[in-house]
LOKOL-954766 format. One record per residue (C-alpha): residue in three letters; x, y, z. Coordinates in steps of 0.2 Angstrom, whole numbers, plus 5000, padded with zeros to 4 digits. Example, Ala and Ser with C-alpha at 12.3 -4.5 7.8 and 13.67 -1.06 7.14 Angstrom:
<rotis>
Ala506249785039;Ser506849955036;
</rotis>
This chain:
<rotis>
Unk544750746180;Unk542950816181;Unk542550996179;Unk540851066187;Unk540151206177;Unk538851256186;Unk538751216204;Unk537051206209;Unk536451066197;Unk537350906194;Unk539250866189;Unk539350866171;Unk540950766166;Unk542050866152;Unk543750776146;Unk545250896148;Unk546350886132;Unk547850776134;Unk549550836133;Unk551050736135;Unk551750796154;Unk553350856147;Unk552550986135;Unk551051036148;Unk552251046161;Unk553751166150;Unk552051236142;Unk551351286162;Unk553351366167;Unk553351476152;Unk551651536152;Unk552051686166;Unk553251746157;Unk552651806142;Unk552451996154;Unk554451986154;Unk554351946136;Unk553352086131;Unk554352226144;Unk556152146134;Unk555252196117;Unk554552366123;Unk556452386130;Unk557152346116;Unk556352446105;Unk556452596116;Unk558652586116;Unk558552546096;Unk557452706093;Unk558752786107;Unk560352736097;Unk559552776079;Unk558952976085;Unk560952976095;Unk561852926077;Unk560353056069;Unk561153206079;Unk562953146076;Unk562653156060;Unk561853326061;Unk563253406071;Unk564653346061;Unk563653416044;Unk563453566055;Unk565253586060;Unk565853556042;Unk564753676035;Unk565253806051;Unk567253776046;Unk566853786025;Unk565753956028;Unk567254026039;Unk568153976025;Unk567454046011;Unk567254216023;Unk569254226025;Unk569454206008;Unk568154326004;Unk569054456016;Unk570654436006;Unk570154435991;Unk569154605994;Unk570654676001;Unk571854645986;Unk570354715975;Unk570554855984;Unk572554885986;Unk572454845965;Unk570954995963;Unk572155105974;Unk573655065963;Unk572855085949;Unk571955255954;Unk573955305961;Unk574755265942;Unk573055365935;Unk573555505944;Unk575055505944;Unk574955505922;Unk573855665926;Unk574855755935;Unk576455705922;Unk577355625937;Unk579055505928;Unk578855315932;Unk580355335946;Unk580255515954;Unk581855565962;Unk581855535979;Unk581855695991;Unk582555706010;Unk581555796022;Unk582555866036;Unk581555946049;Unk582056086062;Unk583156046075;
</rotis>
């Protein structure tokens, strides 16, 4: 087969390289698709980006949620421990008093009767 390079002067003959016909012929099928083969990667990458950021954040929120449920913890406990700070200051600030104004460790117990 003879190529003409330029067309306004002579034929020059140019050998084409020989391929055996089963390999030009796969080699000619598979050459339009290296478009498809290039959106497939892009594709691909796109949904494995996708899926690593999507495990990112589960990640995150569950770290979140269990700091969240610890902090509400550790508030609760804080709460109770404050209160029974408290009740044992007042109990002790009751017995203080009560050793000032002489008061017995078991006072006798007095019935109030109101007016009728």
């Amino acid at each position: 087969m003879e190529r003409v390079l330029n067309p306004g002067s002579e034929a020059v003959s140019m050998p084409l390289p020989v391929l055996r016909p089963a390999v030009a012929g796969a080699l000619a099928r598979l050459r339009p698709l290296w478009r498809h083969l290039a959106w497939f990667l892009a594709f691909g990458m796109i949904i494995a980006l996708a899926v690593a950021v999507r495990l990112d954040f589960q990640r995150i929120r569950k770290d979140f949620e269990r700091t969240s449920r610890t902090e509400r913890e550790a508030l609760i406990l804080q709460d109770r421990l404050r209160l029974e700070l408290d009740a044992r200051r007042r109990a002790t600030a009751m017995e203080a008093l009560a050793v000032r104004h002489g008061l017995v460790d078991h006072p006798a117990v007095v019935n109030l009767v109101g007016d009728p």
